[in-house]
C-alpha positions as CSV (number, residue, x, y, z in Angstrom):
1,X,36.5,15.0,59.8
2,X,39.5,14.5,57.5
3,X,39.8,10.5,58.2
4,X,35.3,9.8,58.2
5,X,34.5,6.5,56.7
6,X,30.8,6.0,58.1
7,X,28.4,8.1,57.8
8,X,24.3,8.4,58.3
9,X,22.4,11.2,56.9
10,X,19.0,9.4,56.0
11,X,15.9,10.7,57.1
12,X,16.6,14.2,56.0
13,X,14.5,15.0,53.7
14,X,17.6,16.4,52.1
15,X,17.4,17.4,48.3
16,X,21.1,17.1,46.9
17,X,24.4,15.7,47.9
18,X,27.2,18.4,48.0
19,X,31.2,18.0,47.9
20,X,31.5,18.3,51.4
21,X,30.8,14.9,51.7
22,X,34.6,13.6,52.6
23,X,35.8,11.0,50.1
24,X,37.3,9.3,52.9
25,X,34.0,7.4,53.1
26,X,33.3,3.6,53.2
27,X,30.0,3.8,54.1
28,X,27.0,6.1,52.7
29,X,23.8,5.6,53.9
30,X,21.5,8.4,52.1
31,X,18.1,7.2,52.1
32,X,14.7,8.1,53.0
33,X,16.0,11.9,51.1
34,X,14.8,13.5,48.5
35,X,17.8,12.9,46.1
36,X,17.0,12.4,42.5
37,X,20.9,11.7,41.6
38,X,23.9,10.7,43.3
39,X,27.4,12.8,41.0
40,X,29.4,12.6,44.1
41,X,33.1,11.4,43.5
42,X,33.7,8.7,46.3
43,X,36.8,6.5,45.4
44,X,37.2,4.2,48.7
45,X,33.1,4.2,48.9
46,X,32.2,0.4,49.2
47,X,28.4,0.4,50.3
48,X,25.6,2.8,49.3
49,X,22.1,3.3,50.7
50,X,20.3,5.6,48.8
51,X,16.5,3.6,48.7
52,X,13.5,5.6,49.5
53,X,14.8,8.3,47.0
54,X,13.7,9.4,43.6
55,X,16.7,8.0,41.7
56,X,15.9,7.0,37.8
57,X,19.8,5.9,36.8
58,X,22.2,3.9,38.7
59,X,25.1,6.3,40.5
60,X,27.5,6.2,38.1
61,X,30.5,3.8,38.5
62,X,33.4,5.7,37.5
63,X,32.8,7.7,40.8
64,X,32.3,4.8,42.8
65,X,35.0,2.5,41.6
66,X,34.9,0.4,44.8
67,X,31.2,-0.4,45.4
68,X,30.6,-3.3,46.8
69,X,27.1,-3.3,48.0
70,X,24.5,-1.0,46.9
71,X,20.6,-0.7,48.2
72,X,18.7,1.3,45.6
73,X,15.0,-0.1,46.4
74,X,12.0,2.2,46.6
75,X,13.2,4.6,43.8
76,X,11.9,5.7,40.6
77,X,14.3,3.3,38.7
78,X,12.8,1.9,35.2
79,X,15.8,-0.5,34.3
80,X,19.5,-0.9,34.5
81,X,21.4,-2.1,31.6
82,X,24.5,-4.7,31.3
83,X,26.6,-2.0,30.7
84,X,25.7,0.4,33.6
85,X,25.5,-2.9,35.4
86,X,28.6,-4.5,34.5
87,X,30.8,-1.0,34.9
88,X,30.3,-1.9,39.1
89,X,33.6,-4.3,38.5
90,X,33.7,-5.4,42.3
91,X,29.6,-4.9,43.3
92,X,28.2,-8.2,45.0
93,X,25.3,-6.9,46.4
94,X,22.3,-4.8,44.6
95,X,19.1,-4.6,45.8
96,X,17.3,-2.7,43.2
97,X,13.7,-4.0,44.2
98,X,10.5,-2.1,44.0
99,X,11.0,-0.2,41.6
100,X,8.8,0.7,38.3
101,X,10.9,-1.3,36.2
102,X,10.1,-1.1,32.4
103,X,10.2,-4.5,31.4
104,X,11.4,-4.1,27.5
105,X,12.8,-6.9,25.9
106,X,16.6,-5.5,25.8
107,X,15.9,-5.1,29.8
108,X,14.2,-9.0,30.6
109,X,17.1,-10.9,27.8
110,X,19.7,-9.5,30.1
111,X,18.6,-10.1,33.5
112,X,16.7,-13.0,32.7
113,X,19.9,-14.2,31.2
114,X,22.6,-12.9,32.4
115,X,25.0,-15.6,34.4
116,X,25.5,-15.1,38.1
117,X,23.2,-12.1,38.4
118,X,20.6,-13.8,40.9
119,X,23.3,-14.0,43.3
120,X,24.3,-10.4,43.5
121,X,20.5,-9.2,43.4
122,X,18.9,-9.2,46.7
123,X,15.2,-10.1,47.5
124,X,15.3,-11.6,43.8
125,X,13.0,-12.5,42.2
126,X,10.1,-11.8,44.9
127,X,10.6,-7.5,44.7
128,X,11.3,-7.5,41.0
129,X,7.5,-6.2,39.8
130,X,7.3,-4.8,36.0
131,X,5.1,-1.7,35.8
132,X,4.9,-1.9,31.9
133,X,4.4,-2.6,29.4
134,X,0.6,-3.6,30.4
135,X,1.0,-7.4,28.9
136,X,2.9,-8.2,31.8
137,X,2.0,-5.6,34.7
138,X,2.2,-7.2,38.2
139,X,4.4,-10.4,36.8
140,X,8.0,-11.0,38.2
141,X,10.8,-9.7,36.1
142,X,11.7,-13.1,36.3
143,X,8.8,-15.1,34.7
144,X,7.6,-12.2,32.5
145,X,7.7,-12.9,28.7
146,X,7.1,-10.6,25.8
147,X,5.3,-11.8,22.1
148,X,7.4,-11.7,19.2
149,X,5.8,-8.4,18.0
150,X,6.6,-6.4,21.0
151,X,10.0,-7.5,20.8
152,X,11.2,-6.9,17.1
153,X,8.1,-4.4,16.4
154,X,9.9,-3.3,13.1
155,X,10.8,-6.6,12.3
156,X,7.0,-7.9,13.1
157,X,6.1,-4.6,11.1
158,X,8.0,-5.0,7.9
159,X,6.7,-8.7,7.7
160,X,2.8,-7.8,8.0
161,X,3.5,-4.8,5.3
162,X,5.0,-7.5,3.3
163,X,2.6,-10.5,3.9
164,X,-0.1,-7.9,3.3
165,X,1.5,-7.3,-0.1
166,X,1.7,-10.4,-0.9
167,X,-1.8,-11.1,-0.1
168,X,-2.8,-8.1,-1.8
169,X,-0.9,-9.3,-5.3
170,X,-2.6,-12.7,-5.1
171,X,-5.8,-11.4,-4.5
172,X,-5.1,-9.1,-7.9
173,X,-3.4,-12.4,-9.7
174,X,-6.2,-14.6,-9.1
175,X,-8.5,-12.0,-10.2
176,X,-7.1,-10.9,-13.2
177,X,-7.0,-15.2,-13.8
178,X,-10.4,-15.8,-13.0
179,X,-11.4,-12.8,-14.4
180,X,-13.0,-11.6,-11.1
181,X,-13.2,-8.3,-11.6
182,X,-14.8,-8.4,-15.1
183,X,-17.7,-11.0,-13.6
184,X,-18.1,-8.0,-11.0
185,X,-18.9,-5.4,-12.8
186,X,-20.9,-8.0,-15.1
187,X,-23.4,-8.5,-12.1
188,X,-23.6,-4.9,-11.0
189,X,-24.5,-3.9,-14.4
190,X,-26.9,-6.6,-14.8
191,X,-28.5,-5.9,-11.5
192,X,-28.6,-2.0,-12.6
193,X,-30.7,-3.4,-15.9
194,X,-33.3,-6.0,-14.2
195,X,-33.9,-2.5,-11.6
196,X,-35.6,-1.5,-14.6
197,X,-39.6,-2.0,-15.6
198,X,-39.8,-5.2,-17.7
199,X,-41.4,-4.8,-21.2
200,X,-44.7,-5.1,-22.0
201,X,-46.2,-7.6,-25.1
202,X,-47.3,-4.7,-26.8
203,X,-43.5,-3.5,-26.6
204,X,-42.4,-2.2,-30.0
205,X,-38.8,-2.5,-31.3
206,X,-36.9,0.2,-32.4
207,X,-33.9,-2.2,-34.3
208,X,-35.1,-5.4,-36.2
209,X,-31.5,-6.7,-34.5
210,X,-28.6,-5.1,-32.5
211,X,-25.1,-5.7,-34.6
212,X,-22.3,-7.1,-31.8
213,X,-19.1,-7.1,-33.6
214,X,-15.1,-6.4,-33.0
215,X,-14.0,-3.5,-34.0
216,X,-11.6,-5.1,-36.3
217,X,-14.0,-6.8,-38.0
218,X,-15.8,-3.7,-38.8
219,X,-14.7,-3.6,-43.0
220,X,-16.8,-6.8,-43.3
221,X,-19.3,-6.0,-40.8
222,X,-20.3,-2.3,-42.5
223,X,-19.4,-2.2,-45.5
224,X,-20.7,-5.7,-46.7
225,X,-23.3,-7.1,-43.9
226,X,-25.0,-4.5,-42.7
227,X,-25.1,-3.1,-46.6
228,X,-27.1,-6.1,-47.8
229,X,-29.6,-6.3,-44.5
230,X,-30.7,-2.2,-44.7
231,X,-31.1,-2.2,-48.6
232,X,-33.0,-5.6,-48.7
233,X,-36.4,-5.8,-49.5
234,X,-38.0,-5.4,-47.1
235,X,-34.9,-3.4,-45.9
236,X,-33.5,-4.7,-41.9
237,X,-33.1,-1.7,-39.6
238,X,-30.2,-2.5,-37.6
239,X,-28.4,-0.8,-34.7
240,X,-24.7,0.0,-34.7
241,X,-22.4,1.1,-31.8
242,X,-20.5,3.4,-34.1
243,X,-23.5,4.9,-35.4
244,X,-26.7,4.5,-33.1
245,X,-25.0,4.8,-30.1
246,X,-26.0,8.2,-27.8
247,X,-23.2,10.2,-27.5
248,X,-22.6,11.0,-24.2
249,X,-24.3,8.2,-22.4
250,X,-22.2,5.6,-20.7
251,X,-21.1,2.4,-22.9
252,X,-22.8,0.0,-20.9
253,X,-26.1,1.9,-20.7
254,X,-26.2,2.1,-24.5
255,X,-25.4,-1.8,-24.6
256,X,-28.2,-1.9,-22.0
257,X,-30.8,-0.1,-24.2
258,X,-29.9,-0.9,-27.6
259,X,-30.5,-4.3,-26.7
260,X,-33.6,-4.3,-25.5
261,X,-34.9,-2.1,-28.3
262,X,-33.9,-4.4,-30.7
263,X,-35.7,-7.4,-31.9
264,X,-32.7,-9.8,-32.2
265,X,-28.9,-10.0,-31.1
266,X,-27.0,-10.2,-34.3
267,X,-23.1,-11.6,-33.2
268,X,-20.6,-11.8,-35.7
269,X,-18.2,-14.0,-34.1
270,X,-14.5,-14.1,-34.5
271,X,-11.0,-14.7,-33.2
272,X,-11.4,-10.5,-32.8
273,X,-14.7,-11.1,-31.1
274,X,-13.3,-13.2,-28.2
275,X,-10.5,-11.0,-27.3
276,X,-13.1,-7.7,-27.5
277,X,-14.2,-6.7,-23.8
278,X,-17.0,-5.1,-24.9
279,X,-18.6,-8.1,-27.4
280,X,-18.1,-9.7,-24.1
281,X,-21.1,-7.3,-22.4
282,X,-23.1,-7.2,-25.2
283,X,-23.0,-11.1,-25.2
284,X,-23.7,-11.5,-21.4
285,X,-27.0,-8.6,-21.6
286,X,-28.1,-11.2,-24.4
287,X,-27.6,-14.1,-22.5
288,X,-29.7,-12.2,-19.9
289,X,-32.1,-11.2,-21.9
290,X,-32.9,-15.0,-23.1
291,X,-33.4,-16.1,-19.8
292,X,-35.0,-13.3,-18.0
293,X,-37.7,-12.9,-21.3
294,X,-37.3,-16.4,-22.7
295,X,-36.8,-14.8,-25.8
296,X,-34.3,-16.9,-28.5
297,X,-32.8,-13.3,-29.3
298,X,-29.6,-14.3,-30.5
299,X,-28.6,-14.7,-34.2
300,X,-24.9,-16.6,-34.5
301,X,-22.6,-15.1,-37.6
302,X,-19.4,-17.3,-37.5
303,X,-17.2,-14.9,-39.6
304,X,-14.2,-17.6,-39.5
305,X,-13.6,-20.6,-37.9
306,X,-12.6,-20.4,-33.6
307,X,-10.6,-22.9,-32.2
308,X,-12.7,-24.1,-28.6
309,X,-9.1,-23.6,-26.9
310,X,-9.2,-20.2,-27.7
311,X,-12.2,-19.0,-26.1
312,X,-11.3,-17.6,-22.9
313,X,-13.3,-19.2,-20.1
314,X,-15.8,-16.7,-19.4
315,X,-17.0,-17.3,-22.8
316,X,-18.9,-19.7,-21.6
317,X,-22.0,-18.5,-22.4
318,X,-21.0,-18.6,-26.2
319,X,-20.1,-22.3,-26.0
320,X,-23.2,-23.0,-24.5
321,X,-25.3,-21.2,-27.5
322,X,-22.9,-22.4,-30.0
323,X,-23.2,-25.9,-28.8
324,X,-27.5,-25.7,-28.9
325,X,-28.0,-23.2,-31.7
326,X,-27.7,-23.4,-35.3
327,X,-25.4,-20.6,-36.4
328,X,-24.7,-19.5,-39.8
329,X,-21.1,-19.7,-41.6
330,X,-20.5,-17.4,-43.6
């Protein structure tokens, strides 16, 4: 009929809506069906029924300029936005209730927000259930809240990778302050040496004294020290990294080993001494060794005079056995 305004086609089981639907209409009741969208092109429509359907999406408002009450309930709706919401320019009823709303925070800041909208939503807040996300399942739209994270996720993101940074470069900062690192591998290597069978008292050393020294001090060290100690009568056999060291074998092993084949600790202290990370092992397996054997291995050669300032903290040891030995001066 040319001049129809109401019409009632729910029940149906009807799949889609075709253009033979006269846009004379006024009224449209199209639930209990099968429809899983509404296209069709109604200009004087002003109340829809389409519940009991499997709508996702509002029926879109350019087709339905005149809507003034529309019953969507009991579909497969997951949200409606403030646009698609606000594009219904003369809509006072909606009754979008029991639906699987997804309740993300773009969706809950605009109907928990927006002004006037409990007045055009019908059965609010009672039928307005989220589905997901699974913090607030079963809680109104209404009263449901979401945690900072879940709302700005890459804002929430970007400040963990960042505070984790930062953790990670003070972690780094201290340790490279306190020298954390270097007291670590301190303790493992002295745990690897104590693994090892202690020495008997008929032990017999290979060295009369191990020769710890900077590198930079070596001119002095070689070519004057260690000249007058092996041609002295009786001559001193001394080990020398440079030169008894086995080639292959890992630093601190030979440290390790040298040692404890040798007699005595010879250290020829120096500005160059304290700055050398290696004198620094091969003062620490000393220390060791003169507590673990309570043996007074250690022989103190101050090559030139060291400020107290200038000994870096870990040095500790050294100001301990400078402060209760008697060292020599050369």
């Amino acid at each position: 009929p040319e001049n129809l305004k109401y019409l009632n086609i729910s029940g149906t089981q009807i799949p889609k809506l075709t253009t033979c639907i006269p846009q004379t209409l006024e009224v449209l009741d199209v639930s209990s069906n099968n429809l899983d969208d509404f296209r069709l092109k109604l200009p004087r429509l002003k109340e829809l029924y389409v519940s009991k359907n499997k709508l996702k999406t509002l029926p879109d408002a350019p087709f339905i300029p005149n809507l003034v009450a529309l019953r969507i309930s009991r579909n497969k709706l997951t949200s409606f936005s403030k646009e698609e919401f606000g594009s219904f320019r003369k809509m006072e009823t909606l009754d979008a209730g029991d639906n699987n709303f997804i309740c993300s925070c773009e969706f809950l800041s605009f109907i928990q927000y927006q002004e006037g909208i409990a007045n055009v939503l019908a059965n609010w807040p009672e039928n307005y259930i989220c589905d997901s996300p699974s913090s607030v399942r079963g809680q109104q739209v209404k009263a449901a809240r979401l945690s900072l994270f879940e709302c700005h996720r890459t804002l929430a993101v970007s400040l963990i990778c960042i505070l984790v940074v930062l953790v990670i470069l003070l972690i780094v900062t201290l340790g490279y302050k306190l020298h954390v690192i270097w007291y670590m591998k301190m303790t493992w290597a002295w745990l690897q040496a104590k693994r090892k069978p202690k020495k008997s008292h008929n032990h017999v050393f290979c060295y009369d004294a191990f020769v710890s020294y900077s590198e930079r001090d070596s001119e002095w060290v070689e070519n004057l020290m260690v000249q007058e100690l092996e041609n002295a009568i009786p001559p001193f056999k001394l080990c020398l990294h440079k030169r008894d060291f086995v080639p292959g074998k890992w630093i601190i092993d030979n440290i390790i080993d040298s040692i404890e084949k040798s007699h005595k600790t010879l250290f020829v202290l120096s500005e160059h001494f304290v700055q050398s990370e290696w004198c620094k092992y091969e003062l620490e397996f000393s220390h060791f060794r003169l507590f673990d054997e309570h043996n007074d291995a250690a022989i103190l050669i101050l090559l030139e005079p060291i400020q107290e300032q200038t000994i870096p903290k870990r040095f500790c040891k050294l100001r301990k056995i400078m402060n209760t030995k008697t060292y020599l001066e050369w």
